[in-house]
MARVEXTI-436436 format. One record per atom (N, C-alpha, C): z, y negated, x negated; residue in three letters. Coordinates in steps of 0.1 Angstrom, whole numbers, plus 5000, padded with zeros to 4 digits. Example, Ala and Ser with C-alpha at 12.3 -4.5 7.8 and 13.67 -1.06 7.14 Angstrom:
residues 2
507850574868ALA
507850454877ALA
507850334868ALA
507150224872SER
507150114863SER
507950004871SER
This chain:
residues 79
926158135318UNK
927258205324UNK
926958355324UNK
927858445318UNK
927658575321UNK
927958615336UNK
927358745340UNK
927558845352UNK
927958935350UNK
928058995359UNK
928359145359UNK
929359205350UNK
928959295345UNK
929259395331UNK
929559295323UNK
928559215317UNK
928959135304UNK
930059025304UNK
930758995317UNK
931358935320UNK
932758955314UNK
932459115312UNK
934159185311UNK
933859245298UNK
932959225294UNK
933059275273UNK
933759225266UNK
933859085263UNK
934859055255UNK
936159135259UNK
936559125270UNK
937959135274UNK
938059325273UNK
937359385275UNK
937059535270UNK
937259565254UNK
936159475248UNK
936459505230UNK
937559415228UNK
938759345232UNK
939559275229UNK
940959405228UNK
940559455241UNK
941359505248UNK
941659655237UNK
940359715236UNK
940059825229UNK
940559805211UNK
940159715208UNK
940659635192UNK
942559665192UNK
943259565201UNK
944759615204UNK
944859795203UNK
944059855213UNK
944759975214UNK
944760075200UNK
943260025195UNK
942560105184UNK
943860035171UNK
944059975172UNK
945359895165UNK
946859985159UNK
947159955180UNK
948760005176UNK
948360165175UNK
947160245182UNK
947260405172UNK
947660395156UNK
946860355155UNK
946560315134UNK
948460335128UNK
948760195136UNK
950060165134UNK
951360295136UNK
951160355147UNK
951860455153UNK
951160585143UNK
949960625140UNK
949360745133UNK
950060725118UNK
950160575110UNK
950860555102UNK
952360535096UNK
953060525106UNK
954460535102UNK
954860645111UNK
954160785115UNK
954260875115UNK
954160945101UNK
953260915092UNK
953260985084UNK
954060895070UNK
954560825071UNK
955760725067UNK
955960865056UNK
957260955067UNK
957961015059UNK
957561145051UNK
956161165053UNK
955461255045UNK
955061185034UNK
954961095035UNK
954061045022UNK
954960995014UNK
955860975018UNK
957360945007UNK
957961075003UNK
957861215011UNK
958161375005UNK
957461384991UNK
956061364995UNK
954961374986UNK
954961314975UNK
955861124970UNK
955961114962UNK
957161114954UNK
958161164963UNK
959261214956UNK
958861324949UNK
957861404956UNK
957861544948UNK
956861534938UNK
956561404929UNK
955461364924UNK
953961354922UNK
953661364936UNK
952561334940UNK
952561174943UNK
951861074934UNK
951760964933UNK
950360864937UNK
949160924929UNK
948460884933UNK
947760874946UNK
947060814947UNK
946260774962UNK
945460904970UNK
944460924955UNK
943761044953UNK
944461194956UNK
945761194946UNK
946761284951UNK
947561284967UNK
947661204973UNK
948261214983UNK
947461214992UNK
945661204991UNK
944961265001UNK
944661415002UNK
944161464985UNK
944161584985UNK
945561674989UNK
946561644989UNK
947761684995UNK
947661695012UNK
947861565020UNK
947561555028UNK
946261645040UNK
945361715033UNK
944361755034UNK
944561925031UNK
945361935021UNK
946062085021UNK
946562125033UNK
947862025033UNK
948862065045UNK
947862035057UNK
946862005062UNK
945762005072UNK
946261895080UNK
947161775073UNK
946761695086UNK
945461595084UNK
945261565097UNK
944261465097UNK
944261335099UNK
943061215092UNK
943861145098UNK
943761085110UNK
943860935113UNK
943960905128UNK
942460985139UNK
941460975133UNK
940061015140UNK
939761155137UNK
940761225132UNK
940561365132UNK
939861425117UNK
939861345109UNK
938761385099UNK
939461435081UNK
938661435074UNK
939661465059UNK
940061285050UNK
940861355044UNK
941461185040UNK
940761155024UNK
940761025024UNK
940060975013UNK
941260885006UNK
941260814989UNK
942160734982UNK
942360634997UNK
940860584999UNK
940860445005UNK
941760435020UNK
941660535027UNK
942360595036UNK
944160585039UNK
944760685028UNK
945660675021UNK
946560505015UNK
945660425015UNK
945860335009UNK
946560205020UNK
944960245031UNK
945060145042UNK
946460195052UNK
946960345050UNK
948160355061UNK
949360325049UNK
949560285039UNK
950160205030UNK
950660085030UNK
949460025039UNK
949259895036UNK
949859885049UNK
949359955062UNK
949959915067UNK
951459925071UNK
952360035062UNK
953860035063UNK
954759945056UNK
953659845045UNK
954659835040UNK
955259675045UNK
């Protein structure tokens, strides 16, 4: 049987996994409508719509520079 502290870990990284979640989700279809500007304006690739995204200085959810794989995963999750 756990105690203490360890008692409430799962339910902490359960809890933290959801929140770390719906940001992702919310940082992502925030940028929905930029990343559809970007390929209207022919910016297509993955590659291209990080270096783009990285011009215009945003960042992504953790503050940092964007990568294809990046780009791909807030894709994945709009679509």
């Amino acid at each position: 049987m756990k105690t203490g502290i360890n008692r409430f870990a799962g339910k902490g990284r359960e809890t933290s996994i959801r929140i770390r979640q719906e940001r992702a989700r919310r940082h992502a279809a925030d940028l929905t409508p930029v990343i559809a500007e970007m390929r209207a304006g022919g910016v297509t690739t993955l590659q291209a719509i990080a270096r783009a995204l990285n011009a215009r200085g945003i960042p992504t959810a953790r503050g940092g520079s964007w990568s294809a794989v990046q780009v791909q995963r807030v894709l994945a999750r709009t679509a």
